[in-house]
N, C-alpha and C positions, 0 to 999 in steps of 0.2 A: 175729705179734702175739699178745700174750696176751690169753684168754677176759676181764680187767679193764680191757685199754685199747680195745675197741669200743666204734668211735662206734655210739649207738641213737639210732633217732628216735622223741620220745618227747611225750606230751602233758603240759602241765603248764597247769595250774588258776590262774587268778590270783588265785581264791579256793578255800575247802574246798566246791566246786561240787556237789560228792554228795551234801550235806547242805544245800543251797540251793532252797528253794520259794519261791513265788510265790502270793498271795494277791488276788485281784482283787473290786471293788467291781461290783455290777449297773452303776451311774452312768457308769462307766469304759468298759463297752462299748456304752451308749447314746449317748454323745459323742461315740463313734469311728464307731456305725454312724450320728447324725447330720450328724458332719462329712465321711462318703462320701458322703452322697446329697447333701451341698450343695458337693461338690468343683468343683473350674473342669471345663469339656466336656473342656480336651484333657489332661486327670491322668486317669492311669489306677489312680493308687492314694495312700492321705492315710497320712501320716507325722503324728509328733507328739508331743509330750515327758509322759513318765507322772510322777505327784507323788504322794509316799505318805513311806514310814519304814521304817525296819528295825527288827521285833519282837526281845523280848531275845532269844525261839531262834533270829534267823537272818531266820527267813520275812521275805520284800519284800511288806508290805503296800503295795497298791497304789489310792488311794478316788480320786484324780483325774488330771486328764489336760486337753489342749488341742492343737489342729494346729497344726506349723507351715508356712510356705508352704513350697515348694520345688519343683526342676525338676529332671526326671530326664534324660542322654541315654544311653541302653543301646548305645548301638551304640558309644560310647566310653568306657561305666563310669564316667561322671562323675556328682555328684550335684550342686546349690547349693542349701545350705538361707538361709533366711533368719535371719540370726543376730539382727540386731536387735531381730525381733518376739519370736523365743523369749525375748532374754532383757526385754524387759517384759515379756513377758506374764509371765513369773517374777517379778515383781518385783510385777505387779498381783494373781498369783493368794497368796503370800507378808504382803501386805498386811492379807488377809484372812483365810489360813492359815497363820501364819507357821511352824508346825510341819511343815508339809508342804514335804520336798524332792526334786527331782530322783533317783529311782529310776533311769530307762532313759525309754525310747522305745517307739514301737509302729507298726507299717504294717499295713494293710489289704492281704487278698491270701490267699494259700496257703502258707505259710513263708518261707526267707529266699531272697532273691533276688541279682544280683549285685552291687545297689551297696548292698546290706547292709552292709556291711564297712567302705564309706566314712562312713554313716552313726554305724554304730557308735562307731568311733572318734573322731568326735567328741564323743560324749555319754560317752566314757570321759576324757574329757580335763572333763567336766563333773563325773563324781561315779565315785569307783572302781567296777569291776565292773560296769557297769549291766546292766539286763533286757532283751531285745529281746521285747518283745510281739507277736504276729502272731494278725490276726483274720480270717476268711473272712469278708467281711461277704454273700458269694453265698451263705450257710447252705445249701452242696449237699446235697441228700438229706434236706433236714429238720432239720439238723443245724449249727451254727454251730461251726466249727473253730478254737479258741484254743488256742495254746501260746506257750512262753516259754523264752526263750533265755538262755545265758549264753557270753561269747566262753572260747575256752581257748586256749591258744597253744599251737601245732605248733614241736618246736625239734629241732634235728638237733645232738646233744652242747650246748653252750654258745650256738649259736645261732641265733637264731629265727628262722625261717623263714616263717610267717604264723600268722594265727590261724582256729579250727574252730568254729562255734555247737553248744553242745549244748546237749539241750533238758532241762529241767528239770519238777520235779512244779507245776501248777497249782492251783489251789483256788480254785471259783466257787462261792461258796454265796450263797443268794438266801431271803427269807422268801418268803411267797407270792407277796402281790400283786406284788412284783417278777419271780418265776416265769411271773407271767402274760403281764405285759410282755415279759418275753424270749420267751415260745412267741408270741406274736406279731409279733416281728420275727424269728421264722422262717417266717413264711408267705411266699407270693410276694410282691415288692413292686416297682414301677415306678424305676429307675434315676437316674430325678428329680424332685423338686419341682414339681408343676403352675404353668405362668406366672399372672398375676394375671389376664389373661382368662379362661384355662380353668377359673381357681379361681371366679370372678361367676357363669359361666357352670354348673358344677355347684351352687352356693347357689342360684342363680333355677332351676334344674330341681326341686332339693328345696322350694322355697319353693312353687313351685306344683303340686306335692304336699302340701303342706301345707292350703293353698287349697282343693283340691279335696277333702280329706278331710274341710275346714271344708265346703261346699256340701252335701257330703252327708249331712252329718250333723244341716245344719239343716230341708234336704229331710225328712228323714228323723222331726225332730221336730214338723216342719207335720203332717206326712200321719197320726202317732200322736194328735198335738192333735188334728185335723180326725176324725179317728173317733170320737173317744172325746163328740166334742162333738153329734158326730148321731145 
């Protein structure tokens, strides 16, 4: 066979992917890290549709986002999202930003996992090319872990074989006070939303500290009167 008729196996780009960044809004990952801590007990990780534009260089500006439901079983590689909700909730969030479309998607976790792919290619059946977002929302080490994906297809000569995530340049720029907000949802944080007892129950703890700071201080203005008076 000649050195021009090997078959290679070879990646190919669904887009000019080398030249594809990603550009994320602070908002974008405060939704994400608030819809992890309000997930169901038994998700182990929040999925969800990202809504932004594509700038005239390229860049996938990314400023909003929302979850959608879904249920994962790993042990069979299956995923079921809930199509319904995503697509009003598109239609609710559209309403009001009618400029803002369908980008990608995003999961909460450590990069891509194995029903990546199932996901994926649904939201590619939504808007070409989409981003796959992934956010550490455990910020291990102090550190909150976001990147950003784009599918490539794996093909052996003419046929394609599957498809590979690569990852792409991110851009999180933030003014300050939004800086601050982010260094503080890298501190430790509890897993869930306190119930509405626990929550009565820390307000009446502070309320009588509160109380008590008031007694003392009016102690405090007796015993100053009462000197100054004898």
């Amino acid at each position: 066979m000649a050195a021009s008729e090997h078959t290679v196996l070879q990646l190919s780009p669904t887009s000019s992917s080398s030249t594809l960044s990603a550009k994320v809004h602070p908002l974008v990952i405060f939704n994400i890290c608030d819809c992890y801590v309000r997930r169901p007990d038994q998700a182990e990780r929040v999925i969800g549709t990202l809504l932004g534009s594509v700038l005239s260089d390229g860049t996938v500006d990314i400023r909003n986002s929302y979850a959608v439901p879904h249920n994962e079983f790993s042990d069979q590689l299956q995923v079921a999202l809930d199509i319904d909700y995503h697509h009003n909730m598109l239609l609710s969030h559209q309403k009001v930003n009618p400029k803002e479309v369908i980008v990608g998607w995003y999961s909460t976790g450590l990069g891509v996992t194995g029903g990546s792919a199932l996901i994926h290619e649904f939201y590619s059946r939504e808007v070409p090319n989409p981003i796959h977002l992934t956010v550490d929302t455990g910020f291990r080490n102090g550190g909150g872990t976001i990147k950003a994906y784009v599918s490539v297809n794996l093909s052996l000569g003419d046929r394609q074989l599957a498809a590979q995530f690569q990852e792409i340049p991110v851009d999180l720029r933030m003014v300050e006070a939004e800086r601050v907000g982010f260094d503080i949802l890298k501190t430790p944080m509890v897993d869930k939303i306190p119930s509405d007892l626990e929550g009565m129950e820390a307000s009446m703890q502070r309320l009588l500290a509160l109380i008590d700071d008031v007694y003392k201080y009016v102690d405090d203005v007796v015993v100053r009167f009462g000197a100054s008076f004898n």
